[in-house]
C-alpha positions as CSV (number, residue, x, y, z in Angstrom):
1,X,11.4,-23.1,34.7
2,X,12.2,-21.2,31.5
3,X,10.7,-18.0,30.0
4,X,11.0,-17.4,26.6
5,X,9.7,-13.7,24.6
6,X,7.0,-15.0,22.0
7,X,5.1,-14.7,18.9
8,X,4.5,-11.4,17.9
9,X,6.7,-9.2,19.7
10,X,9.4,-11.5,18.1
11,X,8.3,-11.1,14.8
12,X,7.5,-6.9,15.1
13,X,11.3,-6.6,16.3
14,X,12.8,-8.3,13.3
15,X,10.8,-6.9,11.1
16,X,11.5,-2.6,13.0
17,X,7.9,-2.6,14.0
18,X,6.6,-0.4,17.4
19,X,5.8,-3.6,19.4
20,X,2.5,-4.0,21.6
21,X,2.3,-6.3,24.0
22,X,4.8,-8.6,25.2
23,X,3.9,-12.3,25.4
24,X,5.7,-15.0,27.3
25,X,5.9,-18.7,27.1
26,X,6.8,-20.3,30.5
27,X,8.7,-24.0,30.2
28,X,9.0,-26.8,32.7
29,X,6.3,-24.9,35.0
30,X,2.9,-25.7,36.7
31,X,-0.4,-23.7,37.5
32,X,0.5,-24.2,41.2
33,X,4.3,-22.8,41.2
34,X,3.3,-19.9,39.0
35,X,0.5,-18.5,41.7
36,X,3.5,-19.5,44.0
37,X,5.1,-17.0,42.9
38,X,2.4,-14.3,42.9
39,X,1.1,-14.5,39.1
40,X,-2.6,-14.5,38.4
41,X,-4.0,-16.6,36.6
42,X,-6.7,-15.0,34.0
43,X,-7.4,-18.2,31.6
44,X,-10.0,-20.7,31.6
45,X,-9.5,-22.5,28.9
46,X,-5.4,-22.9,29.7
47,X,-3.5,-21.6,32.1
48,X,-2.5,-18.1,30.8
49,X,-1.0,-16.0,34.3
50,X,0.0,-12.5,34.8
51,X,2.6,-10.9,36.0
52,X,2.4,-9.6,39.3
53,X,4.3,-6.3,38.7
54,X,4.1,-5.7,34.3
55,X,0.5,-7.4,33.9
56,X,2.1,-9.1,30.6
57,X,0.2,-12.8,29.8
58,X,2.5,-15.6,31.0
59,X,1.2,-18.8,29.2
60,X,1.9,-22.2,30.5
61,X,3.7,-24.4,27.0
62,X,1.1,-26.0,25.7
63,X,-0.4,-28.7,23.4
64,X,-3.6,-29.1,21.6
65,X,-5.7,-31.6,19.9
66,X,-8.4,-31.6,17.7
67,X,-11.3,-32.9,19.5
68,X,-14.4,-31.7,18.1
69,X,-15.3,-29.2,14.6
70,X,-15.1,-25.3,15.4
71,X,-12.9,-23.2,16.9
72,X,-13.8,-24.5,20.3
73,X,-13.1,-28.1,19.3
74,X,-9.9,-28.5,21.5
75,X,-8.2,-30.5,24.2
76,X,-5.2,-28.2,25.8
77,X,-2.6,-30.2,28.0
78,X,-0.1,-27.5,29.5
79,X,2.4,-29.2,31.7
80,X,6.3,-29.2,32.7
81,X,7.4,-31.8,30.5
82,X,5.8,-30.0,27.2
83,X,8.8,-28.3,25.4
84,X,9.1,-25.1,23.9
85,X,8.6,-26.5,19.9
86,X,5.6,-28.2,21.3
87,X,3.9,-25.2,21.8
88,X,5.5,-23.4,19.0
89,X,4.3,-26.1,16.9
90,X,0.4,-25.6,17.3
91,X,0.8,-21.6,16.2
92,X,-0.4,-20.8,12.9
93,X,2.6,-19.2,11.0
94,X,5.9,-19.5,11.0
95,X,6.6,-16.0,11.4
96,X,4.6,-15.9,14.4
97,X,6.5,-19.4,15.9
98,X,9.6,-17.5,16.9
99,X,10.9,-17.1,20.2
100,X,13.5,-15.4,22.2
101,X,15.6,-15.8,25.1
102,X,16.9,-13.8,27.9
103,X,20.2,-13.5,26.0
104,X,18.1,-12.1,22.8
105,X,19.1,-15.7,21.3
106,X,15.9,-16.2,18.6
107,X,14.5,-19.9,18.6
108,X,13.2,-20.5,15.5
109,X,12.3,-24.8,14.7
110,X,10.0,-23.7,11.6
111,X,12.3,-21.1,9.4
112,X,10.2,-18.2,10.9
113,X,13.1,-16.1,10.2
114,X,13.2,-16.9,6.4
115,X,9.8,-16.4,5.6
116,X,10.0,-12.8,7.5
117,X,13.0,-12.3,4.8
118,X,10.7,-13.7,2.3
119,X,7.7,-12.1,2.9
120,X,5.4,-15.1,3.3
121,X,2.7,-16.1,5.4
122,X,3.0,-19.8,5.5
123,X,1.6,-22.5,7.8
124,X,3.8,-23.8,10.5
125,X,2.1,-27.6,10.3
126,X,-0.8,-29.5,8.9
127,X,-2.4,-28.8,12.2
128,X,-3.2,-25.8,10.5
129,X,-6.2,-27.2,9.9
130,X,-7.9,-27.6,12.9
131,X,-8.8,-24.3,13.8
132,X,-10.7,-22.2,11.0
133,X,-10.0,-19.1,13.2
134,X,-6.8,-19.7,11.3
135,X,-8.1,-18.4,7.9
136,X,-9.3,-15.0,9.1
137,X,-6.2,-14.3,10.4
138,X,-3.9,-14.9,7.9
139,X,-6.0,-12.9,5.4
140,X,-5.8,-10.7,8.6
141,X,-2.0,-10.4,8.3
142,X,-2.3,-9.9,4.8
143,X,-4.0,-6.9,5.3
144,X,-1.7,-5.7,8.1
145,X,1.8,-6.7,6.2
146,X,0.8,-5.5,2.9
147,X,2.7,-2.7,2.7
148,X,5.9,-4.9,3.5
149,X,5.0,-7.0,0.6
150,X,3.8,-9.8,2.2
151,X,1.8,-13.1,0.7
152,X,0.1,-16.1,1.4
153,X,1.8,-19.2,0.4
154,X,0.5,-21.3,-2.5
155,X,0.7,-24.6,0.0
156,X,-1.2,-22.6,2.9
157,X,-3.9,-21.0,0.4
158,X,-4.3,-24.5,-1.1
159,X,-5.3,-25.5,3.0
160,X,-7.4,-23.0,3.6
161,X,-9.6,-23.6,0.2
162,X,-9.6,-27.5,1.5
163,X,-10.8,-26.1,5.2
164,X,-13.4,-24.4,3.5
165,X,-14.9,-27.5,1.4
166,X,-15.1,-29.4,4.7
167,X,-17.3,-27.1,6.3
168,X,-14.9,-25.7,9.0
169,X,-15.5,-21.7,8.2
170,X,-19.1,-22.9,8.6
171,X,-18.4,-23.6,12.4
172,X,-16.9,-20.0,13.1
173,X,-18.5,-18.3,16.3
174,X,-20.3,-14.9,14.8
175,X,-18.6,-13.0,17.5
176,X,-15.0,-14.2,16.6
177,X,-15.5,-13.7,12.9
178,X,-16.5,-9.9,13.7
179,X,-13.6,-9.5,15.8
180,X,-11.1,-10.2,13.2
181,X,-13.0,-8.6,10.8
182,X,-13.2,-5.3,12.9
183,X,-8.9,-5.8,13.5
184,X,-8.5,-6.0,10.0
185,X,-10.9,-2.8,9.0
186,X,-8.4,-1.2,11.1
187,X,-5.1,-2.4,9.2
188,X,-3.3,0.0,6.5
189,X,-5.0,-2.0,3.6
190,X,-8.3,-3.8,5.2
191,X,-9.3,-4.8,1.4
192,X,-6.5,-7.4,1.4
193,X,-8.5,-9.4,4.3
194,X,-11.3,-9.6,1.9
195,X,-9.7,-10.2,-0.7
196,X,-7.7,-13.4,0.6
197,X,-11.3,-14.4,2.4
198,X,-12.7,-14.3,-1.7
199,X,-9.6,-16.3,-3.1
200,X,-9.7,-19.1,-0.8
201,X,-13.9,-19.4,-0.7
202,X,-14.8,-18.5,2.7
203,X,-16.1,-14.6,1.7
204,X,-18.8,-16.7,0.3
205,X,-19.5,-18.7,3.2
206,X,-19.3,-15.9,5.9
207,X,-20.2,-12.6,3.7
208,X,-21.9,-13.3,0.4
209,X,-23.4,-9.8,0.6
210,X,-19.9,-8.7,-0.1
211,X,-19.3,-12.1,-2.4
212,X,-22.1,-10.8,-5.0
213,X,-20.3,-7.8,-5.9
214,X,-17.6,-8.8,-7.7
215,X,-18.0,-9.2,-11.3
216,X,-21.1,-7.2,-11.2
217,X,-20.5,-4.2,-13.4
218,X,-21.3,-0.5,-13.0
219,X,-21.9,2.2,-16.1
220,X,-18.1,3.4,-17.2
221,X,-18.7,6.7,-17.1
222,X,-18.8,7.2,-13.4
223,X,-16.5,4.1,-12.1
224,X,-13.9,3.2,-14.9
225,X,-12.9,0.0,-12.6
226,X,-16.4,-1.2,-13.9
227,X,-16.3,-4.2,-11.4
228,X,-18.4,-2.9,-8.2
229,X,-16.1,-6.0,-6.0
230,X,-13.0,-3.8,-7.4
231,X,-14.6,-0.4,-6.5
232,X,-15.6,-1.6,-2.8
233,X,-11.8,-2.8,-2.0
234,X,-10.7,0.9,-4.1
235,X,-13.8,2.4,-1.3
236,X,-12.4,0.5,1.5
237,X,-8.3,1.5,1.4
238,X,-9.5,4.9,0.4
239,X,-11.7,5.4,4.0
240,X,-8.3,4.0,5.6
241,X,-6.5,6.8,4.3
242,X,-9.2,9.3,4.9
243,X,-10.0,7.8,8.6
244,X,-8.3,5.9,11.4
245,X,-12.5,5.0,12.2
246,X,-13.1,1.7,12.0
247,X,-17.0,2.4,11.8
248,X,-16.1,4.5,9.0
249,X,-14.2,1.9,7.0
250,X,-16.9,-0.5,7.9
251,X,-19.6,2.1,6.5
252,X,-16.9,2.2,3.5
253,X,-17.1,-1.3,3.0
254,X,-21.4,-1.9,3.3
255,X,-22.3,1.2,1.2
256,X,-22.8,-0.6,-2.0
257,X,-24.3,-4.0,-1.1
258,X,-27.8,-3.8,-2.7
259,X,-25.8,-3.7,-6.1
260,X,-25.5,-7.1,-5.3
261,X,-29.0,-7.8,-6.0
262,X,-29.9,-5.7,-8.8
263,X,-31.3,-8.2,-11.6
264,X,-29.2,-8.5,-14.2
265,X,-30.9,-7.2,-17.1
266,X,-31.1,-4.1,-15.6
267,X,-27.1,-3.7,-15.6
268,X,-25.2,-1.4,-15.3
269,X,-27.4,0.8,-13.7
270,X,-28.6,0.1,-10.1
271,X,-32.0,2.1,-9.2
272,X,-32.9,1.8,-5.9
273,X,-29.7,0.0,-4.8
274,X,-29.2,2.0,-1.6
275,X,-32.1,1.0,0.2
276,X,-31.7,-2.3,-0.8
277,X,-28.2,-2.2,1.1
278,X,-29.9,-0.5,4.2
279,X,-31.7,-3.8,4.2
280,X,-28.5,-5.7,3.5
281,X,-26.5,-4.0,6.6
282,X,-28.8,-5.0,8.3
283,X,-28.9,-8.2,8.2
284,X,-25.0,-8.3,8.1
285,X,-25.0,-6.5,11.5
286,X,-27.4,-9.0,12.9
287,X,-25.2,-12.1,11.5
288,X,-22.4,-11.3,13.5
289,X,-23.8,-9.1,16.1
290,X,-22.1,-6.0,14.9
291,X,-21.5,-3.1,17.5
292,X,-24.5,-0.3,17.1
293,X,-22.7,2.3,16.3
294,X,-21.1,0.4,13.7
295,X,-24.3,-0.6,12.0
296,X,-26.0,3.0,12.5
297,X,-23.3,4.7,10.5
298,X,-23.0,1.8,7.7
299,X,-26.8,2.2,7.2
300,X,-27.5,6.0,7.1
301,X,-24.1,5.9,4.5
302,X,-25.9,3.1,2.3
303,X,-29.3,5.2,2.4
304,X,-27.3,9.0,1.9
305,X,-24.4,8.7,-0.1
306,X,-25.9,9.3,-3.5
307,X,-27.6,12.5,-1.9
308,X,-24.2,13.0,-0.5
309,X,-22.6,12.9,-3.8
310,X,-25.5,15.1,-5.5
311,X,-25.9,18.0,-2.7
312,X,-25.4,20.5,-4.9
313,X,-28.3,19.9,-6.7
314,X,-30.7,19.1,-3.8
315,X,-33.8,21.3,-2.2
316,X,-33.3,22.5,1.1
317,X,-36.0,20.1,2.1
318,X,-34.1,17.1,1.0
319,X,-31.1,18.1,2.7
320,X,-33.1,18.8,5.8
321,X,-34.5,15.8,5.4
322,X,-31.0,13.5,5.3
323,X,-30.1,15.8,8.7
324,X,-32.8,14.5,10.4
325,X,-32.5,11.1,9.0
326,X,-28.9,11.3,10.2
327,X,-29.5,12.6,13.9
328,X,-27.5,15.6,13.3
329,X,-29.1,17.7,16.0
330,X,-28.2,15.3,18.6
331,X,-25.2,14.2,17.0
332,X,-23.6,15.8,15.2
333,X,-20.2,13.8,14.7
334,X,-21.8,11.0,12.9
335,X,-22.5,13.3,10.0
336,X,-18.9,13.7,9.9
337,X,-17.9,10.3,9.6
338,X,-20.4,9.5,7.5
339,X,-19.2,11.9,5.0
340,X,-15.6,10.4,5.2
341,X,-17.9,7.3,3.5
342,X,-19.3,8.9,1.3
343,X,-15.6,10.8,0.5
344,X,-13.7,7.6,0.2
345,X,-17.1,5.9,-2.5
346,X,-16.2,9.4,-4.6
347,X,-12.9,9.0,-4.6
348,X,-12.3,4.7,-4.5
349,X,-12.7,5.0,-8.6
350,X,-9.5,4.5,-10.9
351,X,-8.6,8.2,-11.4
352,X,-10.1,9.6,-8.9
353,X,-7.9,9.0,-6.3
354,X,-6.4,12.5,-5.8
355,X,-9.6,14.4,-6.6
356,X,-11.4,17.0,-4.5
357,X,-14.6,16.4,-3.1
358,X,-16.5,19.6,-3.1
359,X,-19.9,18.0,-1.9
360,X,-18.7,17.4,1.4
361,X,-17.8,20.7,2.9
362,X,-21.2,22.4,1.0
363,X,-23.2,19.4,3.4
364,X,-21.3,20.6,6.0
365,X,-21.9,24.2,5.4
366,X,-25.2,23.6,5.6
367,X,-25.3,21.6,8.4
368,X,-23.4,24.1,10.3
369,X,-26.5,26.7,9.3
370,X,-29.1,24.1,10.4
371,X,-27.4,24.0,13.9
372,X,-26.2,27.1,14.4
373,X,-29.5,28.8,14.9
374,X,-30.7,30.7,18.9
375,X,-34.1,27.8,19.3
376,X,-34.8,29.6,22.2
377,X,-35.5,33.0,20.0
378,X,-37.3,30.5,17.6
379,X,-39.4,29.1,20.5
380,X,-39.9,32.8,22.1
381,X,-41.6,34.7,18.7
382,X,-43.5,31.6,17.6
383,X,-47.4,33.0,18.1
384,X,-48.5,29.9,20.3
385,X,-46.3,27.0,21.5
386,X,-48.1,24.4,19.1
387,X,-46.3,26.1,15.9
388,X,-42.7,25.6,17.6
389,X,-41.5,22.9,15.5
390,X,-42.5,24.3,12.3
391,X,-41.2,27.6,13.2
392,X,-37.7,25.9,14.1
393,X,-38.2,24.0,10.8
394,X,-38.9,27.0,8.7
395,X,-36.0,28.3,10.4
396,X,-33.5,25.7,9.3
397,X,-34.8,25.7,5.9
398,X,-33.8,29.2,5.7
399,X,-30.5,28.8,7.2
400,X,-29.7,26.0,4.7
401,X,-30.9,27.9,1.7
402,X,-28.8,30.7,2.7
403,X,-25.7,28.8,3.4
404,X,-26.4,27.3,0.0
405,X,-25.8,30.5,-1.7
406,X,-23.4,31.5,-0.2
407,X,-21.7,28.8,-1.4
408,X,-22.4,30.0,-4.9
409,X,-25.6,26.9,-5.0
410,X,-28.3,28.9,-5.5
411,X,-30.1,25.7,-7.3
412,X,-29.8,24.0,-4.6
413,X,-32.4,26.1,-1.6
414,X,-36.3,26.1,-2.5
């Protein structure tokens, strides 16, 4: 019995990462002597134990074969004779086929090591293949390494367009697409997932909402990029340095969908694109059974963010109006993040990276008026119980007008 350090904690420690979790590879073992000796074992699909005293994963070496499309399509055979390049072999990168011994001695059949140096994400085998859960997470890694200057491989992009003509991405379980799709929003640079999704096909397959945008062109004057795909990725790595959120970069990322749709003679201007996107979100949230507080806070940003953007120039009634619409008297915090959005659409432009974004802190100005008023006063002086909510509305009209003005607006209270 052998125990070998693998996969990613072998990679984050040659490349000086913070590593995570430790996973093990146990050789020349069976199910039976590792409950023997007091593991647990937690998989169902292969024997994956763990540790009786650390909790880390101990995973029998293993083998699989393609036996069926999908990413479920697989016989496993785990037993004492499989060696440790066996199971290196069936992993998806090379940088992620590295293991290490107990003397720190790093095993490496693939050249793992080199394309760390190299900064390339290539394939380990043509068995890459089998699994489409492979694509999402190399663009996945793309989006994670970018900042090291990491690539895909010509060789390993030239697979993954092949996996997509044969239908594999088609297979994908909804659920395992959203998971890597919600790791990746949470990378440094989330648009590189997309963007290595689009250059092999499978954005197209999996999110043609997303697809549509690019080469779909917006009026200069307001987004110089022109392209609305380009501004969306700008959006997207802009809300990951505003936000550590994933909701808000996936609000980041959905804002601007119903520009998608806009018939092209109307181009470059998009009337009406934000409720169009609601709609969108929508049915993007349903596709892959998107979390509800990821989908509330991707449509209210779709539906608000040109009011957002204008708020100086709004009635008090309209920006009563978007608080309601928003929930921000029961909950408050998701006016917040949505205004991170709306932020990181302002400021995802060429040239407007670095630039302030005065709209924000007037909304929250106002909001802070709307909320901060005594509704037990309100409730106390109305004449008769019945005139309660328009008393407290009245109120908060007021409040907002004022806080308006304040804020040197007065064009923007009724």
């Amino acid at each position: 019995m052998r125990i070998y350090l693998v996969g990613g904690a072998v990679r984050d420690r040659l490349l000086c990462l913070p590593v995570d979790e430790l996973d093990y590879v146990v050789v020349g073992a069976s199910a039976e002597e590792m409950l023997r000796r007091g593991f647990t074992q937690v998989g169902k699909d292969f024997p994956v134990f763990l540790h009786p005293e650390t909790k880390d994963e101990y995973a029998l070496a293993r083998t699989e074969r393609k036996s069926a499309p999908g990413y479920h399509g697989f016989v496993v055979h785990a037993a004492p004779d499989v060696t440790l390049e066996q199971d290196l072999a069936r992993r998806d990168l090379t940088i992620n086929a590295l293991a290490e011994d107990w003397d720190g001695r790093i095993i490496d059949p693939f050249g793992g090591v080199a394309d760390l140096k190299a900064r390339v994400l290539r394939h380990v085998s043509p068995a890459f293949v089998e699994d489409p859960v492979r694509i999402l997470r190399v663009a996945r890694f793309a989006a994670r390494f970018a900042e090291l200057g990491f690539h895909v491989a010509d060789e390993t992009m030239a697979l993954m367009r092949d996996m997509v003509a044969a239908g594999e991405v088609d297979a994908l379980v909804p659920e395992r697409v959203w998971q890597e799709m919600a790791k990746a929003l949470s990378e440094s640079r989330p648009s590189l997932f997309f963007l290595v999704l689009r250059e092999c096909g499978a954005l197209a397959r999996l999110l043609p909402e997303l697809d549509r945008l690019f080469g779909v062109p917006q009026p200069a004057q307001w987004h110089p990029e022109i392209d609305t795909g380009v501004h969306v990725m700008l959006v997207v790595d802009t809300a990951a340095r505003l936000s550590d959120a994933a909701e808000v970069r996936f609000a980041a990322l959905c804002h601007d969908l119903g520009k998608g749709t806009t018939p092209p003679e109307t181009w470059p201007r998009h009337h009406g694109h934000e409720e169009r996107s609601v709609d969108l979100v929508t049915a993007v949230c349903d596709r892959f059974r998107v979390p509800k507080r990821f989908c509330e806070l991707a449509r209210i940003t779709a539906r608000y963010h040109g009011l957002v953007h204008r708020a100086a120039e709004l009635r008090s009634t309209t920006l009563l109006a978007m608080f309601e619409g928003v929930d921000l008297f029961r909950r408050p915090g998701r006016l917040e993040q949505m205004l991170l959005a709306c932020e990181a659409d302002y400021r995802g432009r060429l040239g407007h990276e670095e630039r302030a974004y005065p709209q924000a802190e007037l909304v929250r100005r106002c909001a802070r008026a709307a909320r901060g008023l005594d509704l037990g006063s309100i409730a106390e002086s109305a004449a008769e119980p019945r005139r309660i909510p328009d008393e407290i509305r009245r109120a908060r009209l007021a409040a907002i007008g004022a806080a308006c003005r304040r804020a040197g607006q007065p064009g923007a209270a009724d």
